[in-house]
Residue frames as a rotation matrix with the C-alpha (Angstrom) as fourth column:
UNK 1
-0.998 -0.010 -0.064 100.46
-0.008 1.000 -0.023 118.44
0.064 -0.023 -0.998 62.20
UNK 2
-0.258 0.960 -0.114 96.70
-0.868 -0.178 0.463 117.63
0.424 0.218 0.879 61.75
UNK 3
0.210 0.807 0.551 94.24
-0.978 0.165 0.131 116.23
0.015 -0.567 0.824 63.84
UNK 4
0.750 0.507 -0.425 94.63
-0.484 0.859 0.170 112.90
0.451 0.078 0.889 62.64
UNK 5
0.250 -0.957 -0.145 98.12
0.093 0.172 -0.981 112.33
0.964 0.232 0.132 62.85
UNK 6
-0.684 -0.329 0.651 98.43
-0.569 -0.318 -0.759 114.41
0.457 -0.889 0.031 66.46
UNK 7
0.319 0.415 0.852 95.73
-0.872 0.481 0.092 112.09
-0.371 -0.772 0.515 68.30
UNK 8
0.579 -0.511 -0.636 97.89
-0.006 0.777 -0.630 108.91
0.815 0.369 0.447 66.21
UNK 9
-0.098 -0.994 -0.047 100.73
0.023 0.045 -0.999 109.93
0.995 -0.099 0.019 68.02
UNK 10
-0.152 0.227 0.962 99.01
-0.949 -0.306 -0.078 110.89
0.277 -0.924 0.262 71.57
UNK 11
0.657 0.713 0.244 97.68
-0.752 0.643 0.145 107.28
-0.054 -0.279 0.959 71.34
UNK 12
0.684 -0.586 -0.434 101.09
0.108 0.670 -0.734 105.69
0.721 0.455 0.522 70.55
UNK 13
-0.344 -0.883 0.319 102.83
-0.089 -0.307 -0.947 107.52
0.935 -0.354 0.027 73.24
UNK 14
0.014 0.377 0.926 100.23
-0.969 -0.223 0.106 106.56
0.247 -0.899 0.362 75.68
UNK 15
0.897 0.252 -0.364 100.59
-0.326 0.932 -0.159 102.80
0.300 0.261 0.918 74.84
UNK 16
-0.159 -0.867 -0.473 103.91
0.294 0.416 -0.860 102.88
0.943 -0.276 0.189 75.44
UNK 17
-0.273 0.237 0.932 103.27
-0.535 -0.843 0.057 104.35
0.799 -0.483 0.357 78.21
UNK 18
0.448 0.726 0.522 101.04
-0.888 0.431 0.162 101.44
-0.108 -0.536 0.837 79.74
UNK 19
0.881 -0.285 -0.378 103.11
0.114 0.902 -0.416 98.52
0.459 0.324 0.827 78.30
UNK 20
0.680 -0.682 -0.270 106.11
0.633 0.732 -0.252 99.22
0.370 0.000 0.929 79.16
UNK 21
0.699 -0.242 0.673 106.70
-0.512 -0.827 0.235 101.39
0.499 -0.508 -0.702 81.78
UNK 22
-0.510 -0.805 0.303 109.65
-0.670 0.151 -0.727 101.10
0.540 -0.573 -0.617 84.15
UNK 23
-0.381 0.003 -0.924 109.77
0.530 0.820 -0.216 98.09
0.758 -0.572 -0.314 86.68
UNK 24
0.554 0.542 0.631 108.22
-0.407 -0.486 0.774 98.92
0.726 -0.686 -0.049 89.99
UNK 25
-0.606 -0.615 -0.504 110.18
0.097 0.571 -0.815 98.40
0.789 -0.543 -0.287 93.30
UNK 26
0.417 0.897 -0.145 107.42
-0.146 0.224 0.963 97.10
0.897 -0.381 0.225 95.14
UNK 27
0.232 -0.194 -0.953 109.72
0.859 0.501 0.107 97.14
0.457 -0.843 0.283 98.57
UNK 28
-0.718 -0.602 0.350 110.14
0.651 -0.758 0.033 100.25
0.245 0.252 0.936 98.06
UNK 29
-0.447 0.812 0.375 106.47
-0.373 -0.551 0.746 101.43
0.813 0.194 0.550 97.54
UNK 30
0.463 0.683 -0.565 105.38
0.271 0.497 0.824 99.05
0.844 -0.535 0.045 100.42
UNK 31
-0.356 -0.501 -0.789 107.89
0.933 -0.231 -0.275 100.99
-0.044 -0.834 0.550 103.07
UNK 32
-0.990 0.023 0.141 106.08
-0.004 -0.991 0.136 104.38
0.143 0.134 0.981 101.66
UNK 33
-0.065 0.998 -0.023 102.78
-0.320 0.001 0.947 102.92
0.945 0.069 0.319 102.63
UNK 34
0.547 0.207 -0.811 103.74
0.715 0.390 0.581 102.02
0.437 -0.897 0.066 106.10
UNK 35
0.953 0.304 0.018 105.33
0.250 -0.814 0.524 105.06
0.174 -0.495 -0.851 106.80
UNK 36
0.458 -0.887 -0.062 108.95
0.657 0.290 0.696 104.22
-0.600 -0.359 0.715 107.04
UNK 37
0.867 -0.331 -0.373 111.31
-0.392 -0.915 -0.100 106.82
-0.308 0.232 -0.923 106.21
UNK 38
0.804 -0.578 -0.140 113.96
0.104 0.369 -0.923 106.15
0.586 0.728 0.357 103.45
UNK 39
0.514 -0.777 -0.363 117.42
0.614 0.039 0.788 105.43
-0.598 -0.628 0.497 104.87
UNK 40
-0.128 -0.774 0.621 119.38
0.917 -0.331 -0.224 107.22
0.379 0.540 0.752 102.08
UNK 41
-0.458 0.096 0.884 117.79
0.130 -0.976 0.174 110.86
0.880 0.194 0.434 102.67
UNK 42
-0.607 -0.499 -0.618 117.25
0.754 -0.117 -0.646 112.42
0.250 -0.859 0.447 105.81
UNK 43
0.421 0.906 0.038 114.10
0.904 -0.417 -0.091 114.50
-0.067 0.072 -0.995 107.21
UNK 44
0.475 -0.086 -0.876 116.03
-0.233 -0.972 -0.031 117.91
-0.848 0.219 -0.482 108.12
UNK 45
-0.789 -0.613 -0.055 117.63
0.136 -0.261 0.956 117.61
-0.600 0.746 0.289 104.42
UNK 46
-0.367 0.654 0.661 114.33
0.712 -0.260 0.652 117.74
0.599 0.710 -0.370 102.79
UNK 47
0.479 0.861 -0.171 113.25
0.874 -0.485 0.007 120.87
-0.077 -0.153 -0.985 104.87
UNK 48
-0.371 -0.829 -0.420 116.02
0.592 -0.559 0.581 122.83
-0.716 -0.033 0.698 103.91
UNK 49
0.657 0.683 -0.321 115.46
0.316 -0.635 -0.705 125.52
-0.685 0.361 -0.633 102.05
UNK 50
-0.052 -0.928 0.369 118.65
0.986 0.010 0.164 125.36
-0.156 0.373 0.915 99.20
UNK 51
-0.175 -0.294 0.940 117.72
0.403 -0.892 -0.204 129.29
0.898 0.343 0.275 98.17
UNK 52
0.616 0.413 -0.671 117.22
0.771 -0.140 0.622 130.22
0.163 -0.900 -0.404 102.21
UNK 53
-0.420 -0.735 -0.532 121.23
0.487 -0.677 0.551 132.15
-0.766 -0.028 0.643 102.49
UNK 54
-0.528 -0.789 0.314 120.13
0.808 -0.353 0.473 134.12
-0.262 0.503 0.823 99.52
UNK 55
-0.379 -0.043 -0.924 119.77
0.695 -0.672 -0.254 137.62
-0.611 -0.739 0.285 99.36
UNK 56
-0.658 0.006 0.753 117.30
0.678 -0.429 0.597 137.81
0.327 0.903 0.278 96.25
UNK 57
0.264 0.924 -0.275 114.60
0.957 -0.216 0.193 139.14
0.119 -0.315 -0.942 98.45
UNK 58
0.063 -0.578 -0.813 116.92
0.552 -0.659 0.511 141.55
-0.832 -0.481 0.278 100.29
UNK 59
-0.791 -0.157 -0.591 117.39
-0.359 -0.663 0.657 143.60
-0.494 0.732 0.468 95.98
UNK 60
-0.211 0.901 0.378 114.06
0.907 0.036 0.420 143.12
0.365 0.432 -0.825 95.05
């Protein structure tokens, strides 16, 4: 693809980009700016470690 064509397309895919991105959930973003911790997901589930039990280290 040549120059012109690839900075066509970079510029079409950034437009969409800016127009018409996804909805914002602006109750959403305004509980992550005051600090409030989502109800669905749970602090010790995001410090888990999902590859912690395993035992690639251990046959390295």
């Amino acid at each position: 693809m040549g120059r012109g064509r690839q900075k066509a397309k970079a510029t079409r895919v950034a437009r969409d980009l800016k127009y018409s991105g996804p909805d914002m959930d602006l109750e959403r973003l305004a509980k992550e700016l005051h600090g409030e911790a989502p109800a669905t997901a749970s602090v010790q589930d995001q410090d888990e470690d999902p590859y912690a039990d395993d035992n690639y280290a251990q046959r390295a």
